[in-house]
ZADO-1210 file (C-alpha; in nm, 4 decimals, padded with zeros to 6 digits):
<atoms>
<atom x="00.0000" y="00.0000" z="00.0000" code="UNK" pos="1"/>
<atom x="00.1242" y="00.3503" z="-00.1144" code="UNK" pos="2"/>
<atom x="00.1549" y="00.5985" z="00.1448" code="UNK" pos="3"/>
<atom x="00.2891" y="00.9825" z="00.1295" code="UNK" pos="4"/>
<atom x="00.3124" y="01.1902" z="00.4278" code="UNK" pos="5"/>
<atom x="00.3759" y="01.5168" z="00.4069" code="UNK" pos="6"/>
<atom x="00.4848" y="01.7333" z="00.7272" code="UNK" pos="7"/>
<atom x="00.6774" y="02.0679" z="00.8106" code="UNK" pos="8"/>
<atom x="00.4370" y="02.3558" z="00.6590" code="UNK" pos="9"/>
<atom x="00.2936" y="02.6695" z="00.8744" code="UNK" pos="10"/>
<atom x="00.2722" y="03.0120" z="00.9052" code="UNK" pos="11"/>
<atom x="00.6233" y="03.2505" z="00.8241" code="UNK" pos="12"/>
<atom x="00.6749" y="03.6247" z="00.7797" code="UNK" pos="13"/>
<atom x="00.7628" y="03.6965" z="00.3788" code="UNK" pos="14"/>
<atom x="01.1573" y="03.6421" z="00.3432" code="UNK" pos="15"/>
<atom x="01.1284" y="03.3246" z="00.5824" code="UNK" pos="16"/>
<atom x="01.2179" y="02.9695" z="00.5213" code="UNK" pos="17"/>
<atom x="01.0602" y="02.6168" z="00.5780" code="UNK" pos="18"/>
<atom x="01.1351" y="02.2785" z="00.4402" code="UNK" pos="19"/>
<atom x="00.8874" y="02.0277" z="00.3867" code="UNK" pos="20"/>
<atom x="00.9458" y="01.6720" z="00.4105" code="UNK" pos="21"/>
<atom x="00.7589" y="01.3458" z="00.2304" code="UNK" pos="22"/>
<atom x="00.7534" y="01.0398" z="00.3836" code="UNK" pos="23"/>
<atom x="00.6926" y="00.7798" z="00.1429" code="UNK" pos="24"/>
<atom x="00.6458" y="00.3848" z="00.1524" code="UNK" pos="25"/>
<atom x="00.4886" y="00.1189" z="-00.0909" code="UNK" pos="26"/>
<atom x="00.7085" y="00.1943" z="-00.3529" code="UNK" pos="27"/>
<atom x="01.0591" y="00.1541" z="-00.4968" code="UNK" pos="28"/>
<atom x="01.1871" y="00.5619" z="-00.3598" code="UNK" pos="29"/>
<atom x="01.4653" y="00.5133" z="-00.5899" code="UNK" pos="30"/>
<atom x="01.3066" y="00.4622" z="-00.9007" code="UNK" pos="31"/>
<atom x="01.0263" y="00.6903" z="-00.9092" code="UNK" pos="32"/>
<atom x="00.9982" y="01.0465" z="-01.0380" code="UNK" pos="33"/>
<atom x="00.9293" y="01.2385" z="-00.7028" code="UNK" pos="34"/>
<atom x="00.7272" y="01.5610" z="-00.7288" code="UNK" pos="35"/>
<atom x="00.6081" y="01.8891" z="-00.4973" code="UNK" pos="36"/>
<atom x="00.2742" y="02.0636" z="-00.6275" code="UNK" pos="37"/>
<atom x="00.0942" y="02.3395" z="-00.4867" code="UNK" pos="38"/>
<atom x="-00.2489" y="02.4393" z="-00.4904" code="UNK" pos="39"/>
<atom x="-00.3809" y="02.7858" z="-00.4008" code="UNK" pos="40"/>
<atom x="-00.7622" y="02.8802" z="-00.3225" code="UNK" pos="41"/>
<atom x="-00.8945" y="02.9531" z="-00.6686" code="UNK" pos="42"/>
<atom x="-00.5896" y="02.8332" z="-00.8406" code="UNK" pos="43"/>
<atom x="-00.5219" y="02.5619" z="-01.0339" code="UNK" pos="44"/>
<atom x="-00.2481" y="02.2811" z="-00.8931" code="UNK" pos="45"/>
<atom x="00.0758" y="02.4040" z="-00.9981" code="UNK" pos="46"/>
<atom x="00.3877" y="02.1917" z="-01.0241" code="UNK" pos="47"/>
<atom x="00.6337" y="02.3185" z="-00.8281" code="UNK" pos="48"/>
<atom x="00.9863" y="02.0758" z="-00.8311" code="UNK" pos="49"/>
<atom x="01.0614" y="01.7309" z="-00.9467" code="UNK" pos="50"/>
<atom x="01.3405" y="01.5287" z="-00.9275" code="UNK" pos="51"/>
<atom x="01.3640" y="01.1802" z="-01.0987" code="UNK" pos="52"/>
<atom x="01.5658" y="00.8951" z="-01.1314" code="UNK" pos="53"/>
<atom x="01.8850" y="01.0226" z="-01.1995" code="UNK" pos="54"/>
<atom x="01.8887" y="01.3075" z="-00.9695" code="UNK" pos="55"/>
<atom x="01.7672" y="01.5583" z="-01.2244" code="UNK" pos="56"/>
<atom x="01.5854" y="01.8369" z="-01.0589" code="UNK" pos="57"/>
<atom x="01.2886" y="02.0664" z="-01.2288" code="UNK" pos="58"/>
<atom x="01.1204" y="02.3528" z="-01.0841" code="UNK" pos="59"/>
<atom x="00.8729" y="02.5992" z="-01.1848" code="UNK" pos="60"/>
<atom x="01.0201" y="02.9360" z="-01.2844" code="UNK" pos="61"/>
<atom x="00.8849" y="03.1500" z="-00.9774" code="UNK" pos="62"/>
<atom x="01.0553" y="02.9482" z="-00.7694" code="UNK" pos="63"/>
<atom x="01.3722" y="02.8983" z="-00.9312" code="UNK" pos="64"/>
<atom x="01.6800" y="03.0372" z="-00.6967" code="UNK" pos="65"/>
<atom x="01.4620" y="02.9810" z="-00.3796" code="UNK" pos="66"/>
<atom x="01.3038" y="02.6206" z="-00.3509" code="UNK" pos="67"/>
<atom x="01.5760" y="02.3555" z="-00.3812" code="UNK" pos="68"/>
<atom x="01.3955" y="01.9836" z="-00.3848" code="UNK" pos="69"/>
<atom x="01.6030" y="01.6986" z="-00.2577" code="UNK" pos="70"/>
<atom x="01.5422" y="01.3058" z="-00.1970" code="UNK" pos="71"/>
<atom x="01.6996" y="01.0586" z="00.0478" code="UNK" pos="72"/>
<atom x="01.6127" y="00.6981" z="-00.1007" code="UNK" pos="73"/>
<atom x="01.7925" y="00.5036" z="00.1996" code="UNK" pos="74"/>
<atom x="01.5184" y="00.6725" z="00.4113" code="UNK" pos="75"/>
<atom x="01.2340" y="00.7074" z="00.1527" code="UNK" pos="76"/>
<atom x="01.2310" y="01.0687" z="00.1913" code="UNK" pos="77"/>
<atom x="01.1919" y="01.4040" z="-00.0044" code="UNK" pos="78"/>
<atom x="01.2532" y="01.7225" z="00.1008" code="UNK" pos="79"/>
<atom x="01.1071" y="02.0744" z="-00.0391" code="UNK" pos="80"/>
<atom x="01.3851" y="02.3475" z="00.1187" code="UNK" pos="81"/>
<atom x="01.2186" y="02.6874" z="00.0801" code="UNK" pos="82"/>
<atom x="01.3837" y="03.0559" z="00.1317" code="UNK" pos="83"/>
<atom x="01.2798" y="03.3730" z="00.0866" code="UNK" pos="84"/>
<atom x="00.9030" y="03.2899" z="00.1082" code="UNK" pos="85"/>
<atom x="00.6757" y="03.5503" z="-00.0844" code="UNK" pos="86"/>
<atom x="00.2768" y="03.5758" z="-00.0039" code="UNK" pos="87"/>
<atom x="00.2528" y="03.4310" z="-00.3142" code="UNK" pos="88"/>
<atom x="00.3906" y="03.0889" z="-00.2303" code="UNK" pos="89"/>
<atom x="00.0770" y="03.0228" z="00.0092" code="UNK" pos="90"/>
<atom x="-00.0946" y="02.7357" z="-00.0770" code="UNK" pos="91"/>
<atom x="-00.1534" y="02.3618" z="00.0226" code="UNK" pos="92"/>
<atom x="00.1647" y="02.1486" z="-00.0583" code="UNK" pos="93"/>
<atom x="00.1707" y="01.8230" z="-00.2107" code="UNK" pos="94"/>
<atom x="00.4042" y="01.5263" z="-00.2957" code="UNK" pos="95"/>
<atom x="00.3347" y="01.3009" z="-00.5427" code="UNK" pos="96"/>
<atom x="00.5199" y="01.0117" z="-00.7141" code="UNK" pos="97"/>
<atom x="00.5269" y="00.8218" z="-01.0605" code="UNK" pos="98"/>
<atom x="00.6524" y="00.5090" z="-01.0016" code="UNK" pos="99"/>
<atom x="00.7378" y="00.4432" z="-01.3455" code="UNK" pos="100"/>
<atom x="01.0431" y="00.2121" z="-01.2692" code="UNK" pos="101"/>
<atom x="01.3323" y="00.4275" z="-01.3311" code="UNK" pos="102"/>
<atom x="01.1435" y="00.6993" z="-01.4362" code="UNK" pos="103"/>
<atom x="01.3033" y="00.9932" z="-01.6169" code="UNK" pos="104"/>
<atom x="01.1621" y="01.3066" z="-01.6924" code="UNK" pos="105"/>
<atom x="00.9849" y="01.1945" z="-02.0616" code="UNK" pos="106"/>
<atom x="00.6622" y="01.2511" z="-02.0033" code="UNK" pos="107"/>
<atom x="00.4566" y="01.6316" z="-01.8946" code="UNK" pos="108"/>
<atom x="00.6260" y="01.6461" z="-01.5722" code="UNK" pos="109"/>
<atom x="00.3713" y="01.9411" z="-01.4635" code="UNK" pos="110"/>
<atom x="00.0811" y="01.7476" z="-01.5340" code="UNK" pos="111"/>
<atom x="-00.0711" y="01.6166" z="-01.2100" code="UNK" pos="112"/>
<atom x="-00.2140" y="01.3137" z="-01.3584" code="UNK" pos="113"/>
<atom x="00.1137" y="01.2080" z="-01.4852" code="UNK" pos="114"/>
<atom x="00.1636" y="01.0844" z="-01.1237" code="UNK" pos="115"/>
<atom x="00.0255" y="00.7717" z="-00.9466" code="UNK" pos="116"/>
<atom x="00.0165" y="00.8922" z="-00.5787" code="UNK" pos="117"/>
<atom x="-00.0280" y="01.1922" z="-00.3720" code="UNK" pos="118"/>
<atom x="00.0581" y="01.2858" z="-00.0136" code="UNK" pos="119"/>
<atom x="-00.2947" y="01.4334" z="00.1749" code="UNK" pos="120"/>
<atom x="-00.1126" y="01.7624" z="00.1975" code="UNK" pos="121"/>
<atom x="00.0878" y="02.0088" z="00.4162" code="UNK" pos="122"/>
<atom x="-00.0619" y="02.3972" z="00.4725" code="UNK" pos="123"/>
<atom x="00.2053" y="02.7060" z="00.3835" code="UNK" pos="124"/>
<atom x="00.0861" y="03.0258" z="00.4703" code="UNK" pos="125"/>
<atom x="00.3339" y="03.3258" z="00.4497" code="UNK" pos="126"/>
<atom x="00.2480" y="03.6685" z="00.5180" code="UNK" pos="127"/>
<atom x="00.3436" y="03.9862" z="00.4119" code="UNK" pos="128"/>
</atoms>
């Protein structure tokens, strides 16, 4: 059985930092294509950073210089390490997973039903 847990989101003053974690089991960590989304009240979901198989890392330009995504497969974890937080980043967080064995980034990486799982969420609020 698939299970993603997400933890480490609350409240921070704009220019703050928090780093999300993903605790994952059910799956082969290593092989899967590891995602953050977000998803904002009236927004759509919005990819946020990816990482697959190989290590190769994607994020979405307005976060690009400030969110750094990073996975530890002995521990079937994945880590979202945010800085300089903007009002703008506020929004429920996700992690999701394509367990594609050794998945690469081929396929619409942004797309949420690309991936197989999802975490239940973690809240980020940051205010101004």
């Amino acid at each position: 059985q698939v299970q993603l847990v997400e933890s480490g989101g609350g409240s921070v003053q704009a220019g703050g930092s928090l780093t999300l974690s993903c605790a994952a089991s059910g799956f082969t960590h290593a092989t899967a294509c590891l995602a953050w989304f977000r998803h904002a009240p009236g927004k759509e979901r919005e990819g946020v950073a990816g990482i697959d198989t190989a290590g190769i890392t994607l994020y979405t330009d307005s976060v690009k210089g400030r969110f750094f995504i990073a996975k530890d497969s002995t521990k079937n974890a994945l880590y979202l390490v945010m800085s300089n937080l903007k009002p703008e980043d506020t929004a429920m967080y996700y992690c999701a997973a394509r367990t594609t064995d050794y998945c690469r980034w081929t396929f619409p990486q942004w797309r949420p039903t690309a991936y197989d799982y999802w975490g239940q969420g973690t809240q980020v609020t940051v205010s101004s």
